[in-house]
C-alpha positions as CSV (number, residue, x, y, z in Angstrom):
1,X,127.8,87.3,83.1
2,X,130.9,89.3,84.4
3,X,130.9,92.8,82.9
4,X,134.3,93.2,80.6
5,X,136.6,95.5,82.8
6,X,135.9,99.1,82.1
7,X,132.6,98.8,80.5
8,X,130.4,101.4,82.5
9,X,127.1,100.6,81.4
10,X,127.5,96.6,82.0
11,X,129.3,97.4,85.6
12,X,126.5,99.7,86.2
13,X,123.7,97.2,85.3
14,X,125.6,94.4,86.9
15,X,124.8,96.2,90.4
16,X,121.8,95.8,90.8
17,X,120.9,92.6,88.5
18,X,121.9,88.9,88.9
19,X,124.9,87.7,86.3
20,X,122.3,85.4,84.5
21,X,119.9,88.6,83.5
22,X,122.9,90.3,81.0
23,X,123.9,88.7,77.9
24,X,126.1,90.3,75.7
25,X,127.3,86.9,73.7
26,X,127.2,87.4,69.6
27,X,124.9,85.0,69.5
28,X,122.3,86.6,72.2
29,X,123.1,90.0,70.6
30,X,122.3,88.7,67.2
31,X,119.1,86.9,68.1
32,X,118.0,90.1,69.8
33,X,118.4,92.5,66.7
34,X,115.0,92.1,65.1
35,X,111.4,91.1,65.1
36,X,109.7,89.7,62.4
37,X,109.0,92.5,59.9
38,X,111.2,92.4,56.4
39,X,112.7,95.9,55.0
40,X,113.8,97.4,58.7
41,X,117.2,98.3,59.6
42,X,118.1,96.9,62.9
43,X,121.4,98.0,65.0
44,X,123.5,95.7,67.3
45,X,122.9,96.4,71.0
46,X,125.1,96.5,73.5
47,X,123.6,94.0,76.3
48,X,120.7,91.8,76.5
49,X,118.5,92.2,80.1
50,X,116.0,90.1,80.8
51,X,114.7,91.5,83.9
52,X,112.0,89.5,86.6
53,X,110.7,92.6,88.4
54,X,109.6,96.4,88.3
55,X,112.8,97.3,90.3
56,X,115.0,96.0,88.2
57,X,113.3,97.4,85.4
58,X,113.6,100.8,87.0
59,X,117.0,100.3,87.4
60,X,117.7,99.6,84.1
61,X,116.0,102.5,82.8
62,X,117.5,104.7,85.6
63,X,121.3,103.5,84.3
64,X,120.4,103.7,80.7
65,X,119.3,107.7,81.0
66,X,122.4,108.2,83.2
67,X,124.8,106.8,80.8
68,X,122.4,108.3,77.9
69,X,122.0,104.7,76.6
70,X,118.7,104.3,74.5
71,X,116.5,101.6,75.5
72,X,114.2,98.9,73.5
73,X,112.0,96.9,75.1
74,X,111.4,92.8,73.5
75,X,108.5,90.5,73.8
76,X,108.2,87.6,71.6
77,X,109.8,89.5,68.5
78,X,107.0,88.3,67.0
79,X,105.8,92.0,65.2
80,X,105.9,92.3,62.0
81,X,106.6,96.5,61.8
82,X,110.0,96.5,63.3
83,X,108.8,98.0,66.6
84,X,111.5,95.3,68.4
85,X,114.5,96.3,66.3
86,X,118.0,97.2,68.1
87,X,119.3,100.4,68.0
88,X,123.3,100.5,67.7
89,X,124.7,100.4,71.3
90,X,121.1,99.8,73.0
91,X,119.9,98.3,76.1
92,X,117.4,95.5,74.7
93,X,115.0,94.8,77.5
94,X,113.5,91.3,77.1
95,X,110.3,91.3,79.5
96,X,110.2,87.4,78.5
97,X,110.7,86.5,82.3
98,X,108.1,88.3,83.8
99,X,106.0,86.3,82.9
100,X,103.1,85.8,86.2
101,X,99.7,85.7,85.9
102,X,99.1,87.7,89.3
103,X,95.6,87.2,89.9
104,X,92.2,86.6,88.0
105,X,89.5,87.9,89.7
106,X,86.2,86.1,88.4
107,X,83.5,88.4,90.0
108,X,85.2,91.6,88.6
109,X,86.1,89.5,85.2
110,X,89.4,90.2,85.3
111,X,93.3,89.1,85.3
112,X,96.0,91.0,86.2
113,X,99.5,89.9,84.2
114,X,103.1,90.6,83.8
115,X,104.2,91.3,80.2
116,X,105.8,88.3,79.2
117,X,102.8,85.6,79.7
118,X,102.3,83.9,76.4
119,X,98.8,85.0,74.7
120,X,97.5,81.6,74.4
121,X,98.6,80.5,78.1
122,X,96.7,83.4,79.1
123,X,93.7,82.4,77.4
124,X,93.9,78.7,79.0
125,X,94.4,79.9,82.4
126,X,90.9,82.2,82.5
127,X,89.3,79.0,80.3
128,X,90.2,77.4,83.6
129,X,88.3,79.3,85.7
130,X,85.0,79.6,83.3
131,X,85.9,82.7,81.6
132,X,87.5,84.1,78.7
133,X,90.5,86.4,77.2
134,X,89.3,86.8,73.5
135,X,92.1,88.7,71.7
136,X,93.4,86.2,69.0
137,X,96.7,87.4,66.9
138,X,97.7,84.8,64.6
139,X,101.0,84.6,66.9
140,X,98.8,83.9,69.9
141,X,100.6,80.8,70.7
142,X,104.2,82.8,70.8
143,X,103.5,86.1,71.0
144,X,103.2,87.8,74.5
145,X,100.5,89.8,76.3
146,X,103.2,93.3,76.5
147,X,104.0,93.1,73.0
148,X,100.3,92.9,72.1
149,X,99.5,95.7,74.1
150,X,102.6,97.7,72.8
151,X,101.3,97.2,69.0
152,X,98.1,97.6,69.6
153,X,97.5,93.8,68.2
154,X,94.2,92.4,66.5
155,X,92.7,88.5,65.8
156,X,90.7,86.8,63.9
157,X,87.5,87.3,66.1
158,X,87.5,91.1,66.3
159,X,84.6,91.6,63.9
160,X,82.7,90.5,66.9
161,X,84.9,90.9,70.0
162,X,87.2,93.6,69.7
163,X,91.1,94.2,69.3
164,X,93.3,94.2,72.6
165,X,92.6,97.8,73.1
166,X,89.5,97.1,74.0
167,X,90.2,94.7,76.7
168,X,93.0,97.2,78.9
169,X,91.4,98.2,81.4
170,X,94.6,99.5,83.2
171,X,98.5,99.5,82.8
172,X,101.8,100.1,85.5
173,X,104.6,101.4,83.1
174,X,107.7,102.2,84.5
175,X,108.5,105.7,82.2
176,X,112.3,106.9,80.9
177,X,113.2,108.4,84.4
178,X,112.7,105.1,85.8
179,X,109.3,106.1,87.5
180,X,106.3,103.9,87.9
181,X,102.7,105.4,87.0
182,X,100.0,103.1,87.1
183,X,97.0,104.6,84.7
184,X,93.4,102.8,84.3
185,X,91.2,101.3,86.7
186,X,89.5,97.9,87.9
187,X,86.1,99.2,87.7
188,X,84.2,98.4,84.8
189,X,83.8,101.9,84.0
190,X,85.9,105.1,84.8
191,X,86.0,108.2,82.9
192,X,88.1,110.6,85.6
193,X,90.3,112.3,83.7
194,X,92.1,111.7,80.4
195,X,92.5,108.5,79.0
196,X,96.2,107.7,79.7
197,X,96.0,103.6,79.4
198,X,94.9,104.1,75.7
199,X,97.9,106.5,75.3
200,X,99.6,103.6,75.8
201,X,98.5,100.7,74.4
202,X,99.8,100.8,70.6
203,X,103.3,103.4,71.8
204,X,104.9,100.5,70.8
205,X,107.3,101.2,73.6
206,X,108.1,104.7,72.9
207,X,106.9,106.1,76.1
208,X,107.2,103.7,78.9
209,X,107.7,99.8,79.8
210,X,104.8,97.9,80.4
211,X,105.3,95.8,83.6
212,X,101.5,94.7,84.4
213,X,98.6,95.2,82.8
214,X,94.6,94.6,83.9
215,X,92.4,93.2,81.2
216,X,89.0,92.7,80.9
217,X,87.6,89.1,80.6
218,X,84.4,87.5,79.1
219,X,82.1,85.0,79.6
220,X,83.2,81.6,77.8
221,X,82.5,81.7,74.1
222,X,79.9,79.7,72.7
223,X,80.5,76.7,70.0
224,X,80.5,78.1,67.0
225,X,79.4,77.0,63.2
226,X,80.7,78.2,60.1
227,X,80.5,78.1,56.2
228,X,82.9,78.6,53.0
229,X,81.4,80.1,50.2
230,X,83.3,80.5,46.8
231,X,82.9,83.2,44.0
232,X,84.6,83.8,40.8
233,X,85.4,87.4,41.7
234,X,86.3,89.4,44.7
235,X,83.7,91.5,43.7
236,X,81.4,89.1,44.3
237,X,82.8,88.2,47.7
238,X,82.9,91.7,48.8
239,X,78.8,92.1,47.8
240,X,78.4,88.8,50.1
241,X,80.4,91.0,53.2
242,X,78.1,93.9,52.6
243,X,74.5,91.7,53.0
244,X,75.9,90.4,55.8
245,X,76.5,93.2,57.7
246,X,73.6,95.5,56.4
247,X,71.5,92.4,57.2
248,X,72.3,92.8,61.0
249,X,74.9,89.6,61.2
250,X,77.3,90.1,63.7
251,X,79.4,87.0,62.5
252,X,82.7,85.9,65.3
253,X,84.6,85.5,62.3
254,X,84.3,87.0,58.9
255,X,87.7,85.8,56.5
256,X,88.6,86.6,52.9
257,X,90.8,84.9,50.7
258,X,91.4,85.9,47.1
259,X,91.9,83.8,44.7
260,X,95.6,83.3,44.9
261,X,95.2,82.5,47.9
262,X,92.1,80.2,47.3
263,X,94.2,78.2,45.1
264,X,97.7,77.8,47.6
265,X,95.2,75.9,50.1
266,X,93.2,74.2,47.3
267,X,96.6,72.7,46.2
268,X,98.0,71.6,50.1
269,X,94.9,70.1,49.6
270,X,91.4,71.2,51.8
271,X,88.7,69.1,50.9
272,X,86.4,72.3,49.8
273,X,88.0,74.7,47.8
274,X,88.4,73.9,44.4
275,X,92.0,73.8,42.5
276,X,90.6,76.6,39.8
277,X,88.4,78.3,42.5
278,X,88.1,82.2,42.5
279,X,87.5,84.3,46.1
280,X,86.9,82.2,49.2
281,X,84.6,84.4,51.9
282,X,84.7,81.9,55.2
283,X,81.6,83.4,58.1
284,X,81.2,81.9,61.4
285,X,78.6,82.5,64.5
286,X,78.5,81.7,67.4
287,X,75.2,83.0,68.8
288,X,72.8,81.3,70.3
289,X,70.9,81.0,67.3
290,X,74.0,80.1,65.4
291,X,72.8,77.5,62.9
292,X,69.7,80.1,61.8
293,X,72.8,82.6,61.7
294,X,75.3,80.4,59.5
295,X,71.6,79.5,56.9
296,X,71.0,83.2,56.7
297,X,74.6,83.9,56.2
298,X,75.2,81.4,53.1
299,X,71.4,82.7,51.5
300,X,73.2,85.5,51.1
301,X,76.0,84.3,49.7
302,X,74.0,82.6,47.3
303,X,72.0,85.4,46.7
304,X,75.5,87.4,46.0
305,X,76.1,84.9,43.2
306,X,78.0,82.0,45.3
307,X,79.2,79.0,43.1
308,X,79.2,77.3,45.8
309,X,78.3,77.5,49.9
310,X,78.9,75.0,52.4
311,X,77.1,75.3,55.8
312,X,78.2,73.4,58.8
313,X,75.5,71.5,60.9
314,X,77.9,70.6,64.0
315,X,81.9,70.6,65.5
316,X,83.5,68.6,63.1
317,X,82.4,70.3,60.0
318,X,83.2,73.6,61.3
319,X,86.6,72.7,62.3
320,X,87.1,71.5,58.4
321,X,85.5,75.1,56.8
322,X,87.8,76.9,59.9
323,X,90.8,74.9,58.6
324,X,90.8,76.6,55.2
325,X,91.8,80.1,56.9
326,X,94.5,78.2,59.6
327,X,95.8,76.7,56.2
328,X,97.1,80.1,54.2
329,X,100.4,80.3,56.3
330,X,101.6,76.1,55.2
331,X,99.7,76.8,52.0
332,X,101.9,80.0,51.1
333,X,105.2,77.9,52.4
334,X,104.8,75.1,50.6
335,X,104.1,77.6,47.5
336,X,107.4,79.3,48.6
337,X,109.6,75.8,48.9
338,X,108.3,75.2,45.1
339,X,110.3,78.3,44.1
340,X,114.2,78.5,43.3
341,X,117.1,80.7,45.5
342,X,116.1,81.9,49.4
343,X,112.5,82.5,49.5
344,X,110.9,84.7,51.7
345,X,107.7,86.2,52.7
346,X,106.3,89.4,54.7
347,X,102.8,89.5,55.6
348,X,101.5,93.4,55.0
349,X,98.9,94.9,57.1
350,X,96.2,97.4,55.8
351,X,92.8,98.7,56.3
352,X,90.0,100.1,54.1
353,X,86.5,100.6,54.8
354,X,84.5,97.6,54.6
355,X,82.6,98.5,51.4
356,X,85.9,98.9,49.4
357,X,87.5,95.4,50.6
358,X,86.8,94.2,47.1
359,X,88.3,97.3,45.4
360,X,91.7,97.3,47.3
361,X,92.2,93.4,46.9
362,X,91.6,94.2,43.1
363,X,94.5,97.0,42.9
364,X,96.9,94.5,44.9
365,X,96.0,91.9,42.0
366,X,97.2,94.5,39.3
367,X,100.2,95.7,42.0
368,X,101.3,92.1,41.9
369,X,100.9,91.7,38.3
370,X,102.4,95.0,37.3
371,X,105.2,94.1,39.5
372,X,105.9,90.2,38.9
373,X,105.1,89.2,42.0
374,X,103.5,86.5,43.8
375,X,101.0,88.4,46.3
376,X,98.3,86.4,48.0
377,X,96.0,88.0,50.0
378,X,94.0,87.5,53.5
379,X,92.0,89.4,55.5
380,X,89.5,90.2,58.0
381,X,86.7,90.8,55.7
382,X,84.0,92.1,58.5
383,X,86.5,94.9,59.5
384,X,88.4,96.0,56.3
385,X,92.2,94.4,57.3
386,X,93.6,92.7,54.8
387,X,97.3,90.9,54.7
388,X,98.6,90.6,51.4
389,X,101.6,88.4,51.5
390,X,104.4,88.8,49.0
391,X,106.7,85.9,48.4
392,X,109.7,86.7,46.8
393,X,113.8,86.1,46.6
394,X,115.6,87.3,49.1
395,X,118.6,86.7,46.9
396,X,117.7,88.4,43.9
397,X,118.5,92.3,44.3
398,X,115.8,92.8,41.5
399,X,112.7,90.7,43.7
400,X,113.8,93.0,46.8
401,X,113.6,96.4,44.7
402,X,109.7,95.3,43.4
403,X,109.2,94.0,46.9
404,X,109.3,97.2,48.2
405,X,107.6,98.8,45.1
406,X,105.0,96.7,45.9
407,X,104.8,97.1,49.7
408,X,104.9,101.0,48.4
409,X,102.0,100.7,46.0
410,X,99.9,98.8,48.1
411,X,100.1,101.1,51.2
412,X,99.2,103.9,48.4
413,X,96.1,101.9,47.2
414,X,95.0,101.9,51.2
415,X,95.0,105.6,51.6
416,X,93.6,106.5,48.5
417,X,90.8,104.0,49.5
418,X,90.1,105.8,52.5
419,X,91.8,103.7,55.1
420,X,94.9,103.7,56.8
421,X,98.3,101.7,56.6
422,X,98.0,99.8,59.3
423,X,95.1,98.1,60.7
424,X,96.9,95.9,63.9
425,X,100.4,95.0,62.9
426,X,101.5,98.7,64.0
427,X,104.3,100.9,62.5
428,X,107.3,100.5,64.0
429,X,110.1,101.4,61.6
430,X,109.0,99.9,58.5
431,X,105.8,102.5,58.1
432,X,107.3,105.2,60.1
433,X,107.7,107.3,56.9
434,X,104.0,105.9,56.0
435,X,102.7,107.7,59.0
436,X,103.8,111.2,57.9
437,X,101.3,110.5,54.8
438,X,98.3,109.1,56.6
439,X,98.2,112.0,59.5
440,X,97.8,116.1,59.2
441,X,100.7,117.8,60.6
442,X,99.4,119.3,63.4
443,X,98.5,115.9,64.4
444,X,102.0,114.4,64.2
445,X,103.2,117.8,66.3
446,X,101.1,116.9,68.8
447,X,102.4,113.6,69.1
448,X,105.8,114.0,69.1
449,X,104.9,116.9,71.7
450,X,103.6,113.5,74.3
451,X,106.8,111.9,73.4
452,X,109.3,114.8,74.3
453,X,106.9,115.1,77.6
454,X,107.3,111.7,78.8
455,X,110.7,110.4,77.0
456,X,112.5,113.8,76.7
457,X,115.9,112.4,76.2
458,X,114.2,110.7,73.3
459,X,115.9,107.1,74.3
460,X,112.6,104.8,74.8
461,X,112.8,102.8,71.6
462,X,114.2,105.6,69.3
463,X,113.5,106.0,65.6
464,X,110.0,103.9,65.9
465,X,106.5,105.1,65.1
466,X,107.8,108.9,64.9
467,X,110.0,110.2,62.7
């Protein structure tokens, strides 16, 4: 684009980037505003730039601190916490087109990638050479390898294999002054000095731009089986989740559906759930011994007072179990198209303790009861994340108000349960006043202590994670 005659910060971007890296169109502004997440304000930038290297990220940061223009860097806009909402008069830095894998290194198990490579084309590209990138959001297939690192972003395998912390191994960020620090290491282990790449990972953009990041691969993961075992209660369900664990199961995936959510899917039709069914607890293996694992697993199910359990033998029949939990999302939208004016739906993201799983999913029943809502509920049983899901009318000022209540009450319930209100989604804008609840004082002066020491100008994504 040509920068609008005497529009400093455009004529001072336009120096050093091509025409076709700024947008400033209504359209590109608009579709730039937000990410995902429901309930966060969002400003209108000033220009989209969609850089292809470090030096013109540098420059764009350099420019933006001159001019005292704050910055927010984009990935898929895929988070559901607001962490990728416009600021009024921002720079929105879309890292959507550096997208290289640089180099996957199979003796050291590793691949080194810019920030915008797709998740799942990530995970295809190490499949290729015989190894394995295991980090799984639900967005995998959209969402981007910076934004996952920025949010600190989970999966549906992390009972056994981690969260995408867990597989940085090192980081080149390019900080507010337009300087680049590389932090981390290729070795497999390292402990000189502080950890700075964990600083990092979940900042959510607040105290430097992720241009390359080092992960840490796996050997290819095994086949896996599976089973679905219904309960009438979540109670029940939640006793199944303890024996499991206390009997030294380390399942790849451990999934709980309550029984609103048992009965969405039951009705888009999965062959195993029944229409009147209560909590659904899905468990897969994929150890070596996986088919002794999945007949231990549903014993204790049974033993937990399972109406029913349904143990794979082979590939197809855990493909039909593993379809249940890949059907909530259709389930909930087909649920949602049943209802009258503009329907919506936010997917909520807390954490608990594994032993009180149950007791949280039974205060979000009574939240959504107490509130008229439709709240279905999802979660990652074997480490305490749940994801209610409220559906309500947009439209209707009244749904909005016990939306929120609800989102309220239910981030209440987590903390009084012991855990914390967020488990991988992050906190962006829309639990940035959340935060002040869940940590001590001191705690939050010594984070916003790191981000006047790195960001003192305060214009790296402003208003997110810190108050």
């Amino acid at each position: 684009m040509t920068p609008p005659v005497g529009d400093p910060l455009l004529a001072a971007l336009s120096e050093a980037l091509p025409p076709d890296a700024l947008g400033a169109s209504d359209v590109e502004l608009a579709l730039h505003r937000h990410d995902a997440a429901p309930f966060s304000e969002a400003g209108r930038p000033a220009v989209v730039v969609r850089p292809e290297s470090v030096e013109q990220v540098r420059h764009v940061l350099r420019t933006a601190r001159a001019l005292g223009v704050p910055v927010v860097p984009q990935g898929a806009r895929t988070g559901l916490a607001g962490a990728a909402n416009a600021v009024d008069g921002c720079v929105v830095l879309s890292m959507g087109r550096m997208n290289r894998i640089l180099e996957i290194d199979a003796a050291n198990r590793l691949v080194r990638c810019e920030p915008g490579v797709i998740t799942a084309d990530l995970a295809a590209a190490v499949a290729g050479e015989g190894l394995c990138y295991p980090p799984d959001p639900a967005s995998w297939e959209s969402c981007t390898i910076g934004g996952n690192i920025a949010t600190g972003a989970g999966g549906l395998c992390c009972v056994k294999y981690g969260v995408t912390a867990d597989y940085v191994l090192g980081l080149t960020v390019v900080l507010a002054d337009g300087e680049v620090l590389r932090v981390g290491r290729d070795t497999a282990k390292g402990v000189a000095g502080y950890d700075l790449t964990r600083l990092f990972v979940g900042s959510e953009g607040t105290l430097g731009v992720i241009v390359e990041a080092t992960l840490a691969l796996r050997p290819p993961r095994p086949p896996a089986l599976a089973l679905l075992a219904s309960f009438a209660s979540t109670a029940d369900a939640g006793e199944a989740v303890g024996a499991i664990v206390r009997g030294g199961h380390v399942p790849s995936a451990l999934e709980l559906m309550d029984r609103t959510t048992t009965e969405a899917v039951a009705a888009l039709g999965h062959p195993l759930l029944a229409a009147a069914g209560g909590a659904t607890l899905i468990a897969a293996s994929d150890a070596p011994d996986a088919a002794a694992r999945v007949r231990a697993m549903a014993e204790l199910c049974r033993e937990a007072k399972a109406l029913s359990v349904v143990a794979a033998e082979d590939e197809e029949a855990t493909a039909r179990v593993l379809d249940a939990r890949r059907m909530v999302m259709p389930a909930l939208a087909a649920r949602a198209e049943r209802m009258p004016g503009e329907v919506t739906a936010f997917v909520e993201d807390v954490a608990v303790p594994r032993d009180r799983l149950p007791a949280l999913i039974e205060r979000i029943e009574e939240i959504a009861a107490g509130h008229g809502l439709y709240i279905a509920t999802v979660g990652h049983a074997g480490d305490g994340n749940l994801h209610p899901t409220v559906v309500f009318d947009r439209s209707d000022p009244d749904a909005v108000r016990r939306a929120r209540e609800a989102y309220d009450a239910v981030m209440a319930a987590g903390l009084e349960l012991g855990g914390t209100i967020t488990g991988e989604h992050g906190v962006g804008t829309l639990k940035r006043d959340w935060l002040t609840r869940e940590l001590p004082e001191r705690n939050l002066r010594l984070q916003r202590d790191i981000k006047r020491l790195l960001d003192p100008e305060g214009l790296l994504n402003p208003g997110k994670v810190l108050a």
